[in-house]
PASEBA-1860 file (N, C-alpha, C; in nm, 3 decimals):
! residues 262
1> XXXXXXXX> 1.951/1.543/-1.826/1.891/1.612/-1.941/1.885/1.762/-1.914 ~ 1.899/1.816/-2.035/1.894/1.968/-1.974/1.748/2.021/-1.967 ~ 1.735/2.156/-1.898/1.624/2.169/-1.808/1.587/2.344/-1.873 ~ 1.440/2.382/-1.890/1.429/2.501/-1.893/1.362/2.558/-1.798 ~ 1.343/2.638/-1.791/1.254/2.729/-1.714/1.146/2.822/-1.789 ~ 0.992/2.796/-1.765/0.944/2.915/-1.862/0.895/2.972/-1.738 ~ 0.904/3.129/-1.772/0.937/3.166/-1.609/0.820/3.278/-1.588 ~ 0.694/3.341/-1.574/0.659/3.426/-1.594/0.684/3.503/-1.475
9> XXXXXXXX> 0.694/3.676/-1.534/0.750/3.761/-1.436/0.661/3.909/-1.431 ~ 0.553/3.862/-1.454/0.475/3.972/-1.419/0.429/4.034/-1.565 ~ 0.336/4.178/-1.472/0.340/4.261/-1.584/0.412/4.403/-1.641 ~ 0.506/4.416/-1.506/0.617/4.531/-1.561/0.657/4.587/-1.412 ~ 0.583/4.522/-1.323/0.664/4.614/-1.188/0.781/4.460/-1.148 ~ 0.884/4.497/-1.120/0.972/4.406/-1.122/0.964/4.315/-0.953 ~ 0.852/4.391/-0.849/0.805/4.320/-0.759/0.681/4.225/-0.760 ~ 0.666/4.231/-0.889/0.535/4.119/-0.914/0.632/3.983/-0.933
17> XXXXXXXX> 0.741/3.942/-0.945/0.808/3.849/-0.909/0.751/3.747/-0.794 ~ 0.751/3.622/-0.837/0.718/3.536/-0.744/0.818/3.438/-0.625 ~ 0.808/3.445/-0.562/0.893/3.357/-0.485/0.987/3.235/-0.558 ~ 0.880/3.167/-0.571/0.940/3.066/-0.695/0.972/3.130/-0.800 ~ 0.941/3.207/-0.874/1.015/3.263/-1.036/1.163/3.296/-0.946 ~ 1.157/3.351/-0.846/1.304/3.378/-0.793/1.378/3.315/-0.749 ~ 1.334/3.198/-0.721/1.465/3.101/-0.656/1.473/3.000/-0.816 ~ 1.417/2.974/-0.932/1.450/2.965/-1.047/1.514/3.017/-1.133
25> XXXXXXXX> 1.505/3.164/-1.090/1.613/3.239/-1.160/1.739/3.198/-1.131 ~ 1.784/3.205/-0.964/1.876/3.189/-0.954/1.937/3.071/-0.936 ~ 1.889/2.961/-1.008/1.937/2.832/-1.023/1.941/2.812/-1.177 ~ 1.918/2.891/-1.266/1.956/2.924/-1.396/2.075/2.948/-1.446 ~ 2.147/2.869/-1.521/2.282/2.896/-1.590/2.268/2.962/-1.709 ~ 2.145/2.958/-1.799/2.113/3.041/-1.896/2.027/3.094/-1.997 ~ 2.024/3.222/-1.996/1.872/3.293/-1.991/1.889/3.333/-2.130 ~ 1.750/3.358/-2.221/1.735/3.316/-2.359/1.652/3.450/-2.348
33> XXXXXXXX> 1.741/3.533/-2.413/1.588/3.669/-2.433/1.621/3.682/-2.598 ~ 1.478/3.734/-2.599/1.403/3.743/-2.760/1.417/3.894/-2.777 ~ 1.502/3.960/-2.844/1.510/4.073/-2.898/1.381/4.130/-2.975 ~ 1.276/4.199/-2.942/1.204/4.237/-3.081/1.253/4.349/-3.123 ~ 1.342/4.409/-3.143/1.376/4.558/-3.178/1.449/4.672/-3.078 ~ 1.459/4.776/-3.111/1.527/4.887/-3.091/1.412/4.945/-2.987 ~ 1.293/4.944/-3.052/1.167/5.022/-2.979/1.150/5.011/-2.849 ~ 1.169/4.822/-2.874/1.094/4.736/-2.751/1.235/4.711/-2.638
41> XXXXXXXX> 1.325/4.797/-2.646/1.429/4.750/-2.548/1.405/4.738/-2.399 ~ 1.280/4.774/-2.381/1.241/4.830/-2.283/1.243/4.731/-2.207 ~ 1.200/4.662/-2.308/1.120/4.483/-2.292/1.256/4.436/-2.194 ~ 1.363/4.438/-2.282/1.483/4.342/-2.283/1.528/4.412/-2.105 ~ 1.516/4.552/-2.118/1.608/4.610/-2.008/1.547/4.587/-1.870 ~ 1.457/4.552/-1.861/1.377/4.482/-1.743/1.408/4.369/-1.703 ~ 1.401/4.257/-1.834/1.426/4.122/-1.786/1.591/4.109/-1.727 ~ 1.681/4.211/-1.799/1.819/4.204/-1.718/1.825/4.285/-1.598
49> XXXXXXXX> 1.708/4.361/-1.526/1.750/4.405/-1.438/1.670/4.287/-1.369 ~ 1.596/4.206/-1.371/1.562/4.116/-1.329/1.624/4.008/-1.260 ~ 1.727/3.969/-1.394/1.809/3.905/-1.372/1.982/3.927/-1.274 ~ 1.983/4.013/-1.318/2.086/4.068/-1.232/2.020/4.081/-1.072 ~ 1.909/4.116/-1.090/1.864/4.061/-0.922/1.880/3.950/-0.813 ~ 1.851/3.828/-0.958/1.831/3.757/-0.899/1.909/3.590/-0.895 ~ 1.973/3.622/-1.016/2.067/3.526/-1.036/2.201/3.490/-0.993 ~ 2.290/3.396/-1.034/2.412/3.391/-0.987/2.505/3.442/-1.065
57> XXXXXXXX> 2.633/3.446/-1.028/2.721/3.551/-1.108/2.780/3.476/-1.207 ~ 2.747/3.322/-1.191/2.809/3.281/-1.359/2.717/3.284/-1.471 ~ 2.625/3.307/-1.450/2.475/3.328/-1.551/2.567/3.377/-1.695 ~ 2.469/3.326/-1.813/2.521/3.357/-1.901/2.388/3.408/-1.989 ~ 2.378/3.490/-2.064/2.303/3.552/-2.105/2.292/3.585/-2.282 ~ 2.206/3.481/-2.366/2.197/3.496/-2.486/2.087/3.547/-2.554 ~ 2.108/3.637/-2.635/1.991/3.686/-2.709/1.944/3.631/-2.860 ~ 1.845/3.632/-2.842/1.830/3.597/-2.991/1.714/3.719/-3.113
65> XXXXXXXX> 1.686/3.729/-3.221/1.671/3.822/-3.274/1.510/3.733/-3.310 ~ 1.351/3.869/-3.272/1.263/3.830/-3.307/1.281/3.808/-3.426 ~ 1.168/3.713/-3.501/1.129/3.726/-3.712/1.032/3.843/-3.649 ~ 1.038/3.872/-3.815/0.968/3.984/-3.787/0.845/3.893/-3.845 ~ 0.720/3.963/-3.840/0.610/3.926/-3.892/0.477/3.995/-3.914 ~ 0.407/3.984/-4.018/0.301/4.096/-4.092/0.215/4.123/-3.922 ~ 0.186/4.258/-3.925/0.072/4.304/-3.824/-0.071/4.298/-3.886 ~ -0.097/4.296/-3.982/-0.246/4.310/-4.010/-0.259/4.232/-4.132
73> XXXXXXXX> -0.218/4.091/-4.140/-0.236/3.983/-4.222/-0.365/3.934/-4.279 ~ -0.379/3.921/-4.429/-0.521/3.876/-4.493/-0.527/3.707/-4.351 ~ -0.460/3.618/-4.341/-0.452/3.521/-4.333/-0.357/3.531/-4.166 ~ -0.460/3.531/-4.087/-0.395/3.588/-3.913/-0.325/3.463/-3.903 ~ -0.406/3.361/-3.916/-0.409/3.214/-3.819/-0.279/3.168/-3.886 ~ -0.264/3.179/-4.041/-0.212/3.097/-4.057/-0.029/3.177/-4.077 ~ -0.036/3.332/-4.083/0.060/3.435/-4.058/0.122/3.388/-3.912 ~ 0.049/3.359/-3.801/0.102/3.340/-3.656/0.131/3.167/-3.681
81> XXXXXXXX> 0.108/3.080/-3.731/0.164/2.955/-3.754/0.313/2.990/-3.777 ~ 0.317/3.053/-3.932/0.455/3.062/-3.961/0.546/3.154/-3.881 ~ 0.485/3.234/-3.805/0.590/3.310/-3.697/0.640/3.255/-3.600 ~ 0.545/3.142/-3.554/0.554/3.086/-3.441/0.684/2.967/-3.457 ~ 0.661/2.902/-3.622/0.785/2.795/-3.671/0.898/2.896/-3.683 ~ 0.896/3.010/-3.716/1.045/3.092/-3.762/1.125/3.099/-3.566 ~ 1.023/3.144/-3.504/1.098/3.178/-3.389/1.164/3.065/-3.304 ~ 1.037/2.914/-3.306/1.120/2.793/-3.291/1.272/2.754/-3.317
89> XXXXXXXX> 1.237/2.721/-3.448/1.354/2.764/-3.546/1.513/2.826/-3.469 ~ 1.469/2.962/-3.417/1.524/3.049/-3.373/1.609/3.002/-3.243 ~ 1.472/2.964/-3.158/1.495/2.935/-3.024/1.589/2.789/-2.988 ~ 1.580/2.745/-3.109/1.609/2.554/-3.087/1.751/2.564/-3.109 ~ 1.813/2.659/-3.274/1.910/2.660/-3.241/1.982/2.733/-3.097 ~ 1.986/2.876/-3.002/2.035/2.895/-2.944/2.022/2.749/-2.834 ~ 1.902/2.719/-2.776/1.951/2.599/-2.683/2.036/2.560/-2.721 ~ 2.049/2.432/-2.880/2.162/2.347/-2.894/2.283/2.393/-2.911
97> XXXXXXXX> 2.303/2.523/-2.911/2.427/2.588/-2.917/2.476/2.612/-2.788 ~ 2.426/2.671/-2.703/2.459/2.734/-2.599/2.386/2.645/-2.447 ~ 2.309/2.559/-2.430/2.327/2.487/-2.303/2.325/2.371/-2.370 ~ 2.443/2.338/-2.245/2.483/2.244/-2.188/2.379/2.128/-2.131 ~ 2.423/1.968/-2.172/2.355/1.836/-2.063/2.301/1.867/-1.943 ~ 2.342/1.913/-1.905/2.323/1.930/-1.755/2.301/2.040/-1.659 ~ 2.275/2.172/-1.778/2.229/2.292/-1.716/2.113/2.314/-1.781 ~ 2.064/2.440/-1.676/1.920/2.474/-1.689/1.911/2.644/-1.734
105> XXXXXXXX> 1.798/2.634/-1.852/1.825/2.725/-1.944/1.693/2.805/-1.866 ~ 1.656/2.917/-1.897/1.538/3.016/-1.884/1.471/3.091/-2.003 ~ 1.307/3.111/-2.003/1.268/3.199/-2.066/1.161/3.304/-1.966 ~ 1.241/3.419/-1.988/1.128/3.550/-1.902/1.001/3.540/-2.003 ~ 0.938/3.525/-1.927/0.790/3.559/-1.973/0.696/3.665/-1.949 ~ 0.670/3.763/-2.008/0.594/3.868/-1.948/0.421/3.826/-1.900 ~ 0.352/3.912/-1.808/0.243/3.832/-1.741/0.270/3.679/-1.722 ~ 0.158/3.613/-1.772/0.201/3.493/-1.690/0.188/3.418/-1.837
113> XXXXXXXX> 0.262/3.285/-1.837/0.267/3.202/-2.004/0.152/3.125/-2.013 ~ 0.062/3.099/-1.975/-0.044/3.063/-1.972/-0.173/3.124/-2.090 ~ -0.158/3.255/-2.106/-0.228/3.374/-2.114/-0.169/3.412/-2.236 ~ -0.251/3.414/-2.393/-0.174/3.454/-2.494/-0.004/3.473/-2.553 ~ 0.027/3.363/-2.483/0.189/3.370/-2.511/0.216/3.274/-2.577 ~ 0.318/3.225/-2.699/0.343/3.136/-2.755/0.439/3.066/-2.674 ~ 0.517/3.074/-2.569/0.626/3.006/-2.549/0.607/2.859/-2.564 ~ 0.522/2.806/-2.432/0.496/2.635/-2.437/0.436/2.613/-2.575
121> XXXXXXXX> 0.389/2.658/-2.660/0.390/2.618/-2.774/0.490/2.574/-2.903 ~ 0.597/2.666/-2.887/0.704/2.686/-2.927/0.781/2.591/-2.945 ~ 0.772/2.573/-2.783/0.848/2.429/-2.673/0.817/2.306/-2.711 ~ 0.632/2.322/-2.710/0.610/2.171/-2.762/0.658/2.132/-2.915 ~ 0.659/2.238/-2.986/0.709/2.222/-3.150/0.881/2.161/-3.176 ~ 0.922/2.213/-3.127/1.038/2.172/-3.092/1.105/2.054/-3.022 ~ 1.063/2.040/-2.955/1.034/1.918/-2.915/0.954/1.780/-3.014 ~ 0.824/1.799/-3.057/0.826/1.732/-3.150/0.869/1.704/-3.242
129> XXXXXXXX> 0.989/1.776/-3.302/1.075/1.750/-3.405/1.182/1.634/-3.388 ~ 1.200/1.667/-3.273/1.311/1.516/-3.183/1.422/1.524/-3.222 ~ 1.486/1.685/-3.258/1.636/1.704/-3.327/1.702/1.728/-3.159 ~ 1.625/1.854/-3.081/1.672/1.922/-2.964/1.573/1.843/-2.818 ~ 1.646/1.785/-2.737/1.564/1.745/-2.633/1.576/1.805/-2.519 ~ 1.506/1.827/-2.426/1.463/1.903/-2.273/1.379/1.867/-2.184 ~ 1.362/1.894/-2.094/1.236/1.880/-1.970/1.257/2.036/-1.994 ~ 1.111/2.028/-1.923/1.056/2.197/-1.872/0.984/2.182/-1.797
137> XXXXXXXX> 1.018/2.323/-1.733/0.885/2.369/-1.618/0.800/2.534/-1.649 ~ 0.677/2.525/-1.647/0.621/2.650/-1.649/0.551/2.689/-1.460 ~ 0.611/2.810/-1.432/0.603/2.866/-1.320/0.563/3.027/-1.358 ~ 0.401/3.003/-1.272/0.293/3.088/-1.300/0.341/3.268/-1.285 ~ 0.305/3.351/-1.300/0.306/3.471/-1.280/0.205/3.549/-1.291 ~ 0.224/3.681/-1.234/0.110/3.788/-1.257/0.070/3.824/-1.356 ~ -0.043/3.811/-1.473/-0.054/3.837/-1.577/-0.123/4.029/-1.609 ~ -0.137/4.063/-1.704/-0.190/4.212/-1.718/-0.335/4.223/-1.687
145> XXXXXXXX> -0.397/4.100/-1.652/-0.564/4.140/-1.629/-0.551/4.102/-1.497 ~ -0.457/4.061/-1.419/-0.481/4.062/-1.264/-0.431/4.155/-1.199 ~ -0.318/4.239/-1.329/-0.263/4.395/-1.235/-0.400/4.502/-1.312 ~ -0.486/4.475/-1.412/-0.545/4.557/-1.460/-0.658/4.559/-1.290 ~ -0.743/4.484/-1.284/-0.786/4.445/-1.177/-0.742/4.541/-1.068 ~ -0.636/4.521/-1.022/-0.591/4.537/-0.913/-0.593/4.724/-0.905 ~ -0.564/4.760/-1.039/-0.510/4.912/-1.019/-0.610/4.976/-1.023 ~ -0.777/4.865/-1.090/-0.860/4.987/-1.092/-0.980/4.924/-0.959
153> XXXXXXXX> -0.955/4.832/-0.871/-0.953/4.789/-0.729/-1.125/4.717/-0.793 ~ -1.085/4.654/-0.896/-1.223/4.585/-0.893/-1.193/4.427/-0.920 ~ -1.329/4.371/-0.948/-1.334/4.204/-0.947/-1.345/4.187/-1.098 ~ -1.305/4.086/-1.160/-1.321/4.068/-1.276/-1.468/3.978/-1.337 ~ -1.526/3.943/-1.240/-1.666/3.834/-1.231/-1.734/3.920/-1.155 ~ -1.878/3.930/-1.136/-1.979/3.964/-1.036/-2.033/3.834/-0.980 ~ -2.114/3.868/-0.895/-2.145/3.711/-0.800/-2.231/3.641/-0.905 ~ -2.167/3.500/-0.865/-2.225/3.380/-0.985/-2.243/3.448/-1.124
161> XXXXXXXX> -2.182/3.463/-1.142/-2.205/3.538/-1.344/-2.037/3.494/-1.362 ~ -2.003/3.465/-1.523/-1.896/3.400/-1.573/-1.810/3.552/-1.650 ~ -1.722/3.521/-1.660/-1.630/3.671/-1.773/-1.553/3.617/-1.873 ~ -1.548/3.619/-1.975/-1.453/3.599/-2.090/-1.348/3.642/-2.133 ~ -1.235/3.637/-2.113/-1.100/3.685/-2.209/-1.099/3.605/-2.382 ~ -1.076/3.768/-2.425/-1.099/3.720/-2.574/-0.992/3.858/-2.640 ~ -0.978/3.843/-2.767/-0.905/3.923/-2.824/-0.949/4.078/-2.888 ~ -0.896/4.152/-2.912/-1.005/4.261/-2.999/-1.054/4.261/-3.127
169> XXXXXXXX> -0.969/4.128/-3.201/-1.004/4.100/-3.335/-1.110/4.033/-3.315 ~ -1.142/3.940/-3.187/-1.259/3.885/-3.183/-1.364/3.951/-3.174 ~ -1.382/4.043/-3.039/-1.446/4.175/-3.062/-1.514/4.229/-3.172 ~ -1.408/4.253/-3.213/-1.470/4.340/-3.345/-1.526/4.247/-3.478 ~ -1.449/4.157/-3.479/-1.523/4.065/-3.607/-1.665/3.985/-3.585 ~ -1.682/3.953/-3.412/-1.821/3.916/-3.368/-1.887/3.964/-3.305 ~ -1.848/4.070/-3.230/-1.926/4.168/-3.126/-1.943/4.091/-3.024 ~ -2.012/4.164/-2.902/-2.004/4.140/-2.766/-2.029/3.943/-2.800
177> XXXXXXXX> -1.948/3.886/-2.692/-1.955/3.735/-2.664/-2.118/3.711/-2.608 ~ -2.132/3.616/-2.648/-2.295/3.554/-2.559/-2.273/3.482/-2.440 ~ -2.378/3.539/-2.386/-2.338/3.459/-2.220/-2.256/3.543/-2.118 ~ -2.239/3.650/-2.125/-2.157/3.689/-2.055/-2.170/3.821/-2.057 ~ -2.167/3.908/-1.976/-2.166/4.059/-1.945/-2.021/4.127/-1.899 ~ -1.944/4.079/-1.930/-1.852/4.098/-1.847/-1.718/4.055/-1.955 ~ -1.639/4.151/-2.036/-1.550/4.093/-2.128/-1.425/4.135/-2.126 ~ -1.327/4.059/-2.069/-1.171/4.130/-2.087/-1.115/4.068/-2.217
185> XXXXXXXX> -1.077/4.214/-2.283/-1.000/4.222/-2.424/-0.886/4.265/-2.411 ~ -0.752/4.173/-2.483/-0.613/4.150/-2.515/-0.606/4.212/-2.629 ~ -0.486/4.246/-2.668/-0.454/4.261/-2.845/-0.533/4.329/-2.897 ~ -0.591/4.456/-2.851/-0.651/4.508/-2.948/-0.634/4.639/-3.028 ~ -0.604/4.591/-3.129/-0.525/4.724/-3.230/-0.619/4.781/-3.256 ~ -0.769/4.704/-3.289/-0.850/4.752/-3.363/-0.931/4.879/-3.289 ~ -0.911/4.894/-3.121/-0.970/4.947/-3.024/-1.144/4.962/-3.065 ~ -1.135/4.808/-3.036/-1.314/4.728/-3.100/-1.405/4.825/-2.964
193> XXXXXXXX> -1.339/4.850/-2.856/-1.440/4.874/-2.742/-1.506/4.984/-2.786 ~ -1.500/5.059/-2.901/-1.551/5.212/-2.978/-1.693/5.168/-3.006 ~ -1.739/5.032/-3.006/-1.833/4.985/-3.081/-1.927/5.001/-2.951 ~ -1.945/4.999/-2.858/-1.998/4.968/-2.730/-1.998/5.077/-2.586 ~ -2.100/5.194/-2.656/-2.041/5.340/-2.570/-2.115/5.297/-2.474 ~ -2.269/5.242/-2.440/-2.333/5.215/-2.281/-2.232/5.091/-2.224 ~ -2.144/5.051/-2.236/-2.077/4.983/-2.143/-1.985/5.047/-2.058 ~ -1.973/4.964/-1.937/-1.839/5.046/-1.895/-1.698/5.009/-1.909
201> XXXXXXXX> -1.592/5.067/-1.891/-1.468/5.013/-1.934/-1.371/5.052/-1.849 ~ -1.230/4.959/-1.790/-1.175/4.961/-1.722/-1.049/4.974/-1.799 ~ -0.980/5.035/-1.833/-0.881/5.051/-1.954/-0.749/5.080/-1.856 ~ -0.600/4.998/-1.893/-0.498/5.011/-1.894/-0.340/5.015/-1.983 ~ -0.258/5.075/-1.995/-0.138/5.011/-2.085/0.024/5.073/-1.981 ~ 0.031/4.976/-2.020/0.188/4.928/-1.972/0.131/4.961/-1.804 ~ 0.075/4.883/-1.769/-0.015/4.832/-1.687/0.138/4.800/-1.583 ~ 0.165/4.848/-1.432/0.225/4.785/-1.348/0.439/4.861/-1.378
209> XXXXXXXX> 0.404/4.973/-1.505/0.563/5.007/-1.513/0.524/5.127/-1.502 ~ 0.670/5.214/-1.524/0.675/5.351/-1.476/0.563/5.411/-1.587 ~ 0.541/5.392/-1.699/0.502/5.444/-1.768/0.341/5.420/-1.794 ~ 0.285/5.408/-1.698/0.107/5.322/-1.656/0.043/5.421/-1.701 ~ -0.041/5.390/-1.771/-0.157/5.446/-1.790/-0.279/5.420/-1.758 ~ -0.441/5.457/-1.717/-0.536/5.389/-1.657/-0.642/5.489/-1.702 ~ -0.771/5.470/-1.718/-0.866/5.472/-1.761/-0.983/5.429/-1.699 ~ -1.092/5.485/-1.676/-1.254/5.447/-1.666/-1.322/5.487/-1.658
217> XXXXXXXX> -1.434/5.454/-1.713/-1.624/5.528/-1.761/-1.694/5.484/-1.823 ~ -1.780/5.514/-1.864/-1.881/5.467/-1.952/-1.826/5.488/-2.128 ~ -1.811/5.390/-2.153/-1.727/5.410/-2.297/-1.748/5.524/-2.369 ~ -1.873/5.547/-2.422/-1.939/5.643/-2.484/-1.880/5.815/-2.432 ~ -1.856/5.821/-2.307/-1.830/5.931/-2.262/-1.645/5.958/-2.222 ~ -1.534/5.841/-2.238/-1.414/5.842/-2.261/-1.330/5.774/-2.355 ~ -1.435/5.728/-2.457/-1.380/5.641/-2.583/-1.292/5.758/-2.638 ~ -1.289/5.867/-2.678/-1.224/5.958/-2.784/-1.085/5.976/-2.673
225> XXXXXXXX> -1.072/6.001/-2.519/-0.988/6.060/-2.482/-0.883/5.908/-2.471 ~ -0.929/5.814/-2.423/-0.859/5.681/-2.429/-0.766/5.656/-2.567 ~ -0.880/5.661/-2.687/-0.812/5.653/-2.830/-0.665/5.754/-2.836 ~ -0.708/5.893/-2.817/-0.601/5.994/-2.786/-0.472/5.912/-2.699 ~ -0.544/5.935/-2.575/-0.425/5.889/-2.517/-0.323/5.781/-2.539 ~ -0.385/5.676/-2.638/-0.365/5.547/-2.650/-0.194/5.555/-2.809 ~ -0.307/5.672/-2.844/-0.207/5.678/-2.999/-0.114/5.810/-2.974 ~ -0.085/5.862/-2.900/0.012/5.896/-2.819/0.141/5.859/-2.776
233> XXXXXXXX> 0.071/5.754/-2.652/0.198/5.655/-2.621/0.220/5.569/-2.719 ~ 0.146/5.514/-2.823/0.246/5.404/-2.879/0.331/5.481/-3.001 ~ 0.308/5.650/-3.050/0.379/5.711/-3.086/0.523/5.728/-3.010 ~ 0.529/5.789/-2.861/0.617/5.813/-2.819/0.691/5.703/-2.810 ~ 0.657/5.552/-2.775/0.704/5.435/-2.722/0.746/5.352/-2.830 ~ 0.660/5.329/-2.941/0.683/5.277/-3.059/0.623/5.184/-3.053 ~ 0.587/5.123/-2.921/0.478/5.018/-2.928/0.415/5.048/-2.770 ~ 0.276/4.958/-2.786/0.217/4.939/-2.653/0.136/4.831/-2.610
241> XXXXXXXX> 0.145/4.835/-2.501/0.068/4.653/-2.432/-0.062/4.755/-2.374 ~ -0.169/4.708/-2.404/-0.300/4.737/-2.314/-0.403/4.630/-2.308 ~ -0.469/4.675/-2.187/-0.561/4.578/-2.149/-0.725/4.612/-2.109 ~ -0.768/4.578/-2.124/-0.944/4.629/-2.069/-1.029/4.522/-2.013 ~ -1.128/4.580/-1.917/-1.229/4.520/-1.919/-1.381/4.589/-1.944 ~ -1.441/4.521/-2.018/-1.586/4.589/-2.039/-1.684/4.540/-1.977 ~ -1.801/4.605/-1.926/-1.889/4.573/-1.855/-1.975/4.655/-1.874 ~ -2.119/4.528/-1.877/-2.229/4.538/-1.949/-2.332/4.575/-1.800
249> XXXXXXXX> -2.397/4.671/-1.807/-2.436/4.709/-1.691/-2.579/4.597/-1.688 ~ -2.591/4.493/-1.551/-2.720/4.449/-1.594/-2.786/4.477/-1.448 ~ -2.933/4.432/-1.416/-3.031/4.415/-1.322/-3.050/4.276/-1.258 ~ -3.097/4.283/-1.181/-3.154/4.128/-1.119/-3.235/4.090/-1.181 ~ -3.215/3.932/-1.254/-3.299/3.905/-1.337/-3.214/3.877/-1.507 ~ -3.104/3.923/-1.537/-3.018/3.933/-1.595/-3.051/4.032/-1.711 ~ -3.143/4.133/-1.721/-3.165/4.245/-1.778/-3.073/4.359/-1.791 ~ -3.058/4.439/-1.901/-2.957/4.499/-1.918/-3.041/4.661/-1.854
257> XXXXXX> -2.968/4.712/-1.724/-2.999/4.804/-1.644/-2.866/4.899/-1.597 ~ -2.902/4.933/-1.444/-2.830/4.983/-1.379/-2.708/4.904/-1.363 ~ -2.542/4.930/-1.328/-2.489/4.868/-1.291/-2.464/4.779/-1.212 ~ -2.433/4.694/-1.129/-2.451/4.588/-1.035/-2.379/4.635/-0.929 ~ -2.333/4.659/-0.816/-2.310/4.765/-0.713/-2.148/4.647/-0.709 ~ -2.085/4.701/-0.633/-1.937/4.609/-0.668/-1.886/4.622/-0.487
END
């Protein structure tokens, strides 16, 4: 049966590669990249220098063209349903076109697929249709909140206390999560963290590539230069990936105080 690979490969330094993502690569006959545009080539020109790293020289290499789809939809949930069937769609024909019984296909995954990514979803849709059949494997990677972490040399939890990853639409449509002092936000166009100047914030984009940006303070006192900086690069770039974490300064006792010493 033929075989995929969902492969995650980090968040943009091409040594966040895993041991295993690399000896998968190079047992790959053929690698499936998702075009989103002209902007985002950036995207594409990584995963082939990737590949050219690490693969074998008969590798074959097919692209396929994102759908496009609304950014700021009355109807999110059900806007990302139908994006998610168009790109299936997309993805099902190149497999049945282009691998083979008995070879093993790839998808680069940026951060790790676990973590806000549609792929295994995609996969399972497709699969439930029972037109295109496969095995798969998902093989973990570095995602953008463990290089966010890393670059600004902190922990994402304090001792015994829990942290939430959530989105910025969530953010902003419910405000800070309950239960938790401690909030890393994905996807956020809305740059909800404006709402919340006594917190502190650990801010990154294109987190781990040449083009990194990094951030931190007390919101209130670098919210305007972050925003700046933020609508900047996705001017110059045409788009941008960022990541944050916010933190709610508390006391012993779980009172909202001084910071908690790290």
């Amino acid at each position: 049966m033929r075989k995929i690979y969902v492969i995650g490969i980090g968040a943009g330094d091409p040594d966040h590669l895993t041991l295993q993502a690399a000896k998968a690569i190079g047992r790959t006959n053929v690698f499936f990249l998702i075009d989103k545009g002209e902007t985002k080539q950036s995207l594409i020109d990584l995963r082939e220098r990737i590949i050219r790293g690490y693969s074998h020289p008969h590798k074959r290499i097919v692209e396929g063209r994102d759908p496009d789809r609304d950014r700021t939809p009355a109807d999110y949930t059900g806007t990302i349903a139908g994006w998610r069937h168009q790109r299936g769609v997309m993805l099902e024909g190149l497999i049945a076109e282009h691998l083979k019984e008995d070879e093993i296909g790839a998808l680069l995954v940026w951060g790790d697929p676990s973590l806000y990514d549609s792929t295994i979803a995609i996969l399972e849709e497709i699969l439930g249709r029972g037109a295109t059949t496969f095995a798969y494997e998902v093989i973990p990677g570095i995602s953008s909140v463990s290089a966010l972490a890393a670059k600004h040399r902190i922990g994402l939890n304090r001792v015994g206390r829990p942290f939430q990853v959530t989105t910025g639409r969530r953010l902003a449509d419910e405000g800070w999560p309950e239960g938790v002092d401690d909030v890393v936000v994905m996807l956020d166009a809305q740059q909800a963290f404006t709402a919340h100047p006594d917190a502190e914030i650990y801010w990154g984009a294109y987190v781990s590539t040449e083009d990194e940006l990094l951030a931190s303070g007390r919101v209130g006192e670098v919210a305007e230069e972050i925003v700046k900086t933020r609508a900047e690069a996705r001017e110059r770039h045409g788009w941008i990936m960022d990541t944050y974490l916010l933190r709610r300064n508390v006391v012993e006792g779980g009172g909202i105080g001084e910071a908690a010493p790290q």
